[in-house]
C-alpha positions, 0 to 999 in steps of 0.5 A, spaced: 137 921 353 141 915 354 139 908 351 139 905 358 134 910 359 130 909 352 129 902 354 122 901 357 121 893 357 126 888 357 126 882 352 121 878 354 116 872 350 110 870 351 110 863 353 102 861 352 103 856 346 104 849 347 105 843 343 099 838 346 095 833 346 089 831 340 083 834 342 080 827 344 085 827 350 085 833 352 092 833 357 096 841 356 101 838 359 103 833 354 111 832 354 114 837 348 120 836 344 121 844 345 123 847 351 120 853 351 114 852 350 113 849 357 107 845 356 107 843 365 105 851 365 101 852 358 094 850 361 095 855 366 097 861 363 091 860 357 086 860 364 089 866 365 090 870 359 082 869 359 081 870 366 085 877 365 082 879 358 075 880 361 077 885 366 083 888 361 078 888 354 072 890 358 071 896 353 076 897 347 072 901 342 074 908 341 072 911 334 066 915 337 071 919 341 077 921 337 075 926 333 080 924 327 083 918 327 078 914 322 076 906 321 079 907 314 086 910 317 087 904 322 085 899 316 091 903 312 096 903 318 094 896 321 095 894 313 103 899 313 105 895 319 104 888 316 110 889 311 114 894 317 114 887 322 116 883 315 121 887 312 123 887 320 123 879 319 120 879 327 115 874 329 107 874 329 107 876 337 110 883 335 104 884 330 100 882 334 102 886 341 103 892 337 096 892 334 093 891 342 098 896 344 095 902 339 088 900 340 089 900 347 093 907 348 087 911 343 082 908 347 086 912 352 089 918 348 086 922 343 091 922 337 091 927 331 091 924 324 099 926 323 101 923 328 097 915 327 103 913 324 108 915 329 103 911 334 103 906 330 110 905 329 112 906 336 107 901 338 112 896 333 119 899 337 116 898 345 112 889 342 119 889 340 123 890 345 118 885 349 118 880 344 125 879 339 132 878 341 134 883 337 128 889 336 129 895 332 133 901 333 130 907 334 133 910 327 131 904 324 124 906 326 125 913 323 127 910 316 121 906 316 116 911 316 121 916 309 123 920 316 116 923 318 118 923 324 125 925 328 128 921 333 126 925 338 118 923 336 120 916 336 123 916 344 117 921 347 111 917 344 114 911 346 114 914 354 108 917 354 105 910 351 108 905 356 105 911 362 099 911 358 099 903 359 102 903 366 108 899 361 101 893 361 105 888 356 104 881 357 098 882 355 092 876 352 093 878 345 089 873 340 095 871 338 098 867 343 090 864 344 089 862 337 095 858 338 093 855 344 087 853 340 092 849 334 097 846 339 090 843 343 087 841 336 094 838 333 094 842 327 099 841 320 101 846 317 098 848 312 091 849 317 096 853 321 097 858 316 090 859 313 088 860 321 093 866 321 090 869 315 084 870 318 088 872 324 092 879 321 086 880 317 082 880 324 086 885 325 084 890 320 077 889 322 075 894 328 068 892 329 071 886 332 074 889 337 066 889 340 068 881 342 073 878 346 081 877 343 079 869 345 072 870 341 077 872 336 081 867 336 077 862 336 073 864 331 080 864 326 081 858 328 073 855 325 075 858 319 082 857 318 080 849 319 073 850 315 078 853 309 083 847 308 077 842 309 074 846 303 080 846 299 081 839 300 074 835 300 068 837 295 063 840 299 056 841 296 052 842 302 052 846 308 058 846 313 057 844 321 060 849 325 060 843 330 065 839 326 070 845 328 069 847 334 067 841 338 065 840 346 073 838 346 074 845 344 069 848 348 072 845 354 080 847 353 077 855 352 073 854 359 066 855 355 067 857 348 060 855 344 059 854 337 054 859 337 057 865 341 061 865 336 057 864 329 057 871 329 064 873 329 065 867 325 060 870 320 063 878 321 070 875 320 069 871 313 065 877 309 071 881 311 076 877 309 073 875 303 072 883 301 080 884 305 083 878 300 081 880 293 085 882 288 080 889 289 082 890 295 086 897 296 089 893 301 093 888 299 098 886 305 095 880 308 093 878 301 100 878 298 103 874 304 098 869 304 099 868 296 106 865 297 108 857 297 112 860 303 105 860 307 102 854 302 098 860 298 093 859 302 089 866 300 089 862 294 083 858 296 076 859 295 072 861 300 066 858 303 060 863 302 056 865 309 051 861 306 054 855 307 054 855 315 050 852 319 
């Protein structure tokens, strides 16, 4: 087979996010010094990436169907891909894409557990190849699982999950809205980070699954805010959802309320505190984020459930 013919998907990026105006002037297609990020067009793509998400994550759960593919080993896989996508040093969508790629093909598919990894990693190669200027090779792709898997593996998961997927990309995964959400609030970078935290440990999380990537990303968004809010104010009493999702943000995401989202917000904070501490037996989120490189954000202490209102 020739690589013309291994080639599924062009290099593509998604283009949601965009650097806007602060949350009191709501105005997405405020001028931006870069390009890219084509703010005269971001306010439609986020309108349909949540229009889009209802009718593609309308059911995404899959657990009780595949015989023996467990919580656990997804958290396991999820957790390997975080060091594979940075020792690739590719960009956040590709994580992001793969995750939504794998969850996506084992609702359609059932896997058994030896080849749970070849999924996982063939999801990487196919976001790749959509996302980065320079994706990896399929060999590279070998040596990254200690060559479990042939070069042959690789090439033939990658067919049978683009045709699984009807080659369905360019996707609203919780990334891209979640930075639809920071540009709008006009976020420094240190918040920025911690809401990444919780958006890779979002990740690992399979009950989430349940909700709306949009849900998801707001509710990181919350706590990424309400973490930098603690690290830098003493806070005795309760914290108000509603001073970090205010009716500004409400209307940017077409409807978002503070108490649909509470309940994520609350799944999502226990989690991560569990995901984050020096017991965890998965330490990739929480090693990341423990670099100056990210402002140590997984450093911080974490507010408790108790404490919002």
């Amino acid at each position: 087979m020739t690589e013309n013919m291994r080639t599924f998907l062009s290099n593509q990026t998604n283009v949601l996010s965009a650097v806007t105006s602060k949350p009191q002037q709501i105005n997405a297609a405020a001028p931006s010094a870069n390009p890219t990020t084509v703010p005269e067009y971001s306010s439609e793509i986020a309108d349909y990436f949540l229009d889009m998400e209802r009718v593609l994550y309308a059911e995404r759960t899959y657990m009780e169907y595949q015989p023996e593919v467990t919580d656990k080993m997804r958290k396991i896989l999820v957790d390997w891909l975080g060091d594979v996508i940075g020792e690739f040093k590719h960009h956040p969508e590709t994580y992001f894409l793969a995750i939504d790629i794998i969850d996506r093909f084992l609702c359609k598919k059932h896997i058994p557990r030896s080849k749970l990894q070849l999924v996982g990693i063939t999801a990487v190669l196919i976001a790749a190849k959509h996302e980065e200027v320079w994706p990896p090779t399929v060999n590279d792709c070998v040596v990254v699982t200690a060559n479990t898997y042939t070069n042959s593996d690789v090439i033939d998961m990658e067919r049978e999950i683009a045709t699984t997927l009807h080659f369905q990309f360019t996707v609203p995964t919780i990334y891209p809205l979640a930075c639809r959400f920071m540009d709008i609030a006009f976020l420094p970078s240190v918040s920025r980070d911690a809401v990444s935290l919780f958006l890779e440990s979002s990740a690992h999380c399979y009950p989430l699954l349940h909700y709306l990537p949009s849900r998801i990303a707001a509710a990181a968004f919350v706590l990424g805010n309400i973490l930098i809010f603690v690290a830098n104010n003493r806070v005795e009493g309760g914290i108000s959802l509603k001073q970090f999702w205010n009716y500004d943000m409400t209307l940017t995401s077409r409807g978002i309320t503070v108490d649909e989202l509470r309940p994520i917000i609350v799944e999502l904070l226990q989690f991560t505190q569990k995901l984050c501490s020096s017991s965890s037996k998965l330490q990739a989120v929480r090693r990341k984020y423990l670099s100056h490189k990210y402002h140590s954000v997984a450093s911080i202490k974490f507010p408790s459930v108790s404490q919002l209102c």
